[in-house]
C-alpha positions in Angstrom: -57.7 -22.3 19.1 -57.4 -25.3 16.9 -56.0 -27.8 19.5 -57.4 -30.6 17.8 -55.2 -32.1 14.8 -57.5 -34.2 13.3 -61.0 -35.3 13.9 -63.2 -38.1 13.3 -66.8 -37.7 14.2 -68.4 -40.9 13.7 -70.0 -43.5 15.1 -67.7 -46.9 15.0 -70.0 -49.5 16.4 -71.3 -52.8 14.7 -74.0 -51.5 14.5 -73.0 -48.6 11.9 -73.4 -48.7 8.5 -70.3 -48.2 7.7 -68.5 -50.1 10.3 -65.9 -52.3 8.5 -64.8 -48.7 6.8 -65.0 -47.0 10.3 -63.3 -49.8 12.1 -60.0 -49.3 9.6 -60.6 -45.5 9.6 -59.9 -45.5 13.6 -57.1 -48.2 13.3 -55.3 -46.0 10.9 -55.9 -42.7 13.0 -54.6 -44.3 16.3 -51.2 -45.1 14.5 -50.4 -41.2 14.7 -51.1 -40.5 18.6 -49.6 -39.7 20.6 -47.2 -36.9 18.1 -50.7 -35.9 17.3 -53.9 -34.4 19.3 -56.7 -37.3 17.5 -60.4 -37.0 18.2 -62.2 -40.4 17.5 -65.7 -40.4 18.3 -69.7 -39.1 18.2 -70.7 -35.6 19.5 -73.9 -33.5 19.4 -75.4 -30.4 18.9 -72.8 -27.6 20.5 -70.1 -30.4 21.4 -69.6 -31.0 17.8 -69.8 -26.9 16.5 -67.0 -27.1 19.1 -64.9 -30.2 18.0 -65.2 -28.8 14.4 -63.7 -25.3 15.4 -61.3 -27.2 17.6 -60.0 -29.4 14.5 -57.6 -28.8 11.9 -58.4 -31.3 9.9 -61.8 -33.7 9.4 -62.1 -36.9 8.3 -64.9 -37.2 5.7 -66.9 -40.6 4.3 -70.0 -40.6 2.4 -71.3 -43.4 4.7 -71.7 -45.5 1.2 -73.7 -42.9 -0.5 -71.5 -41.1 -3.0 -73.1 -37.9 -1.8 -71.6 -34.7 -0.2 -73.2 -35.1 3.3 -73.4 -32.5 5.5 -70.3 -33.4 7.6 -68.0 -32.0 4.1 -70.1 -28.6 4.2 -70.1 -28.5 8.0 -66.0 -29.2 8.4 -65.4 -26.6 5.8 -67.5 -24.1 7.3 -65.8 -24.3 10.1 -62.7 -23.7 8.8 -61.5 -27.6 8.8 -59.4 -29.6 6.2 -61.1 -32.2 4.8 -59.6 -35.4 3.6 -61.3 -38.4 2.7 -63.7 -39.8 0.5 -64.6 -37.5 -2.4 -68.2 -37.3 -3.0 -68.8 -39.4 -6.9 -71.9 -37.4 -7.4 -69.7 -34.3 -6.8 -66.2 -35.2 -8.1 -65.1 -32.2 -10.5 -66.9 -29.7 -7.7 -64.8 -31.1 -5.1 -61.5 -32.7 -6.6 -61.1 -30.6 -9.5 -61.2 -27.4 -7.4 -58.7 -28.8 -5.2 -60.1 -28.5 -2.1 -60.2 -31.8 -0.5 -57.4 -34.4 -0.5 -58.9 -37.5 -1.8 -58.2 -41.0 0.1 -58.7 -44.2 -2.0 -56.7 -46.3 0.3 -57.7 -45.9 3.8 -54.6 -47.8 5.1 -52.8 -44.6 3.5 -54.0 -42.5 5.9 -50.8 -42.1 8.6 -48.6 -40.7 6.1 -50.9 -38.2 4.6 -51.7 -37.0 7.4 -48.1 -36.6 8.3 -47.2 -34.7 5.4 -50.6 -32.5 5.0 -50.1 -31.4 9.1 -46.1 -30.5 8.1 -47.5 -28.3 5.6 -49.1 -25.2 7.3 -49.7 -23.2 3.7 -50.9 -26.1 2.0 -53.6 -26.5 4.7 -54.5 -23.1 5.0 -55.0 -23.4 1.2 -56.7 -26.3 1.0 -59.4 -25.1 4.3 -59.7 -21.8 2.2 -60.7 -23.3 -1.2 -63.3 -25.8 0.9 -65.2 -23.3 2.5 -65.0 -21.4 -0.8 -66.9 -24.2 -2.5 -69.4 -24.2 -0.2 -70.1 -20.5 -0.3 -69.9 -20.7 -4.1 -72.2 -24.1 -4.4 -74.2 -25.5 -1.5 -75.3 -21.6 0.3 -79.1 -21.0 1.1 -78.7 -18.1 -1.6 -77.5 -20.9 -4.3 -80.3 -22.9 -3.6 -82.9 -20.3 -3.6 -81.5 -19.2 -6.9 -81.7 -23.0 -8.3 -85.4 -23.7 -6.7 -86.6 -20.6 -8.7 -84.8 -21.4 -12.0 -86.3 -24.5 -11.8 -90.1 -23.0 -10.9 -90.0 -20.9 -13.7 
């Protein structure tokens, strides 16, 4: 049961990379409690398998890398929304297929959340398309197929 509306599994310390982005990431969620279930923290190992299948939607960053990290293949494996940064290295797989709602202005982030969790079928969509991508581009059967093109 997805009880969880949305999710942010980071770590928001000082001490984080990313801390400033964090910091304004957790400001912004805690403007939509208490109409909406909001996880804000770090979990491990089977806690976070669980906070993922508990989650409608996941808030993804690239912790300044431009990269897909593995929290975007993780939340759409597990059946999560993901909204957020969208990976630069990675813009037409992600964007382009429509499968990740893209967040340029973190202070934005109340009302797009509003209006994404009032829209059941859009969601449902959007999780659908995610896990898709992943399936289609970043599977252990992809990658095997790419290491031995490249060997040859």
């Amino acid at each position: 049961m997805r009880d969880i509306d949305i999710a942010f599994i980071a770590t928001v310390q000082n001490l984080s990379p990313n801390y400033d982005t964090r910091r304004l990431i957790s400001i912004m969620l805690k403007k939509l409690q208490p109409e909406y279930k909001v996880f804000i923290g770090n979990v491990y190992e089977q806690e976070y398998d669980k906070t993922l299948s508990r989650s409608k939607i996941l808030i993804v960053e690239t912790a300044q890398s431009g990269y897909v990290v593995q929290r975007y293949l993780q939340g759409a494996v597990h059946g999560c929304v993901l909204v957020g940064e969208v990976p630069v290295m990675d813009r037409r797989v992600w964007q382009d297929n429509f499968n990740i709602i893209g967040v340029d202005d973190w202070t934005t982030l109340p009302e797009i959340l509003g209006a994404l969790l009032q829209n059941p079928a859009r969601m449902q969509r959007l999780a659908f398309n995610a896990l898709r991508t992943v399936q289609e581009k970043y599977s252990m059967a992809v990658s095997v197929k790419d290491f031995i093109e490249k060997v040859r």
